[in-house]
N, C-alpha and C positions, 0 to 999 in steps of 0.2 A: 069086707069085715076084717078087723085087726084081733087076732087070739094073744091072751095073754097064759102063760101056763100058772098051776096055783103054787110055783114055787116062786115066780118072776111075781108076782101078788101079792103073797106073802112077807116076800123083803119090802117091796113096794109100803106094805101095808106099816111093817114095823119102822121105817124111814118117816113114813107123814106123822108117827103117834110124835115125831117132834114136833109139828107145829098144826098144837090140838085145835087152836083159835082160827086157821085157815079150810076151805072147802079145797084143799089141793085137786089135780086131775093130771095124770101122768100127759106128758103135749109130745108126741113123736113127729120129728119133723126131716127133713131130707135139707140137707145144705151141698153146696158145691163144695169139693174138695177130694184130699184123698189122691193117694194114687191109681183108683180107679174111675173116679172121675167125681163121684156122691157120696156123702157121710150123714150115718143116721145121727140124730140129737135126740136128747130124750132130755124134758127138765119137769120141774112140779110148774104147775100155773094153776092161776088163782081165776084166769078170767076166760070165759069158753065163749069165742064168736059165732057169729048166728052161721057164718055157710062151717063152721068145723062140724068134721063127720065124729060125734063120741059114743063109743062105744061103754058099756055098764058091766065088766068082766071082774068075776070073782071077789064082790065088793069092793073096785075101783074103777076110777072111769078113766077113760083112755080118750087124747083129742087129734084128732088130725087135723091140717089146715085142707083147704081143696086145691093145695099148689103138687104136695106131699101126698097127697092118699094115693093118686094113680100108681105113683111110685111102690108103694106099701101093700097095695088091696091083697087081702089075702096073707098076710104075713104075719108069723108069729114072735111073740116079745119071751124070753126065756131068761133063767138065771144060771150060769154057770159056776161052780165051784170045785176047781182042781187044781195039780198039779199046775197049771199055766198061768195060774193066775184066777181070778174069780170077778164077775159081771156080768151087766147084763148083753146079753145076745140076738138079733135079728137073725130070725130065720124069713129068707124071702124068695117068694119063687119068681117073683118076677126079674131078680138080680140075674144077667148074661155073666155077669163074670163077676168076683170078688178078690181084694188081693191078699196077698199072705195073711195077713196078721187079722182079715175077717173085716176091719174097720170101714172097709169101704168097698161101694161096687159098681156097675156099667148096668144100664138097660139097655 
């Protein structure tokens, strides 16, 4: 299961009211890169395939592909706003390591 928190939601939710004419669904997905070796993506999609894992959190829906979920199972999607800057954030416990800046991590 992927958790979303109701403030990562919230923005989430205020973002789609741009585009009222689409069924958006937040799509997390795992790409090579990064200095630790994997980088989370996050975009809106319009089109949910039959093996994606979607989850229905806080009045939006969340898609995983089945390449990405092992990577993610269990992981939460947050919204940060401070001092450092403001975004959104993967909390993952399956991540061995992450590097400085948070963006990327090892399994």
């Amino acid at each position: 299961m992927i958790q979303v928190t109701e403030k990562a939601a919230s923005v989430i939710r205020e973002m789609l009211k741009e585009y009222p004419d689409k069924a958006f669904a937040l799509r997390l997905m795992i790409v090579p890169g990064g200095c630790s070796g994997f980088q989370y993506q996050m975009l809106f999609d319009d089109e949910i395939k039959q093996d994606d894992q979607v989850f229905e959190l806080h009045g939006i829906k969340v898609v995983v592909d089945p390449v990405s979920y092992p990577f993610v199972q269990g992981a939460e999607i947050d919204f940060v706003d401070g001092l450092m800057g403001r975004g959104f954030t993967v909390r993952n416990p399956n991540a061995t390591a992450t590097c400085g800046c948070g963006h990327s991590f090892s399994v």
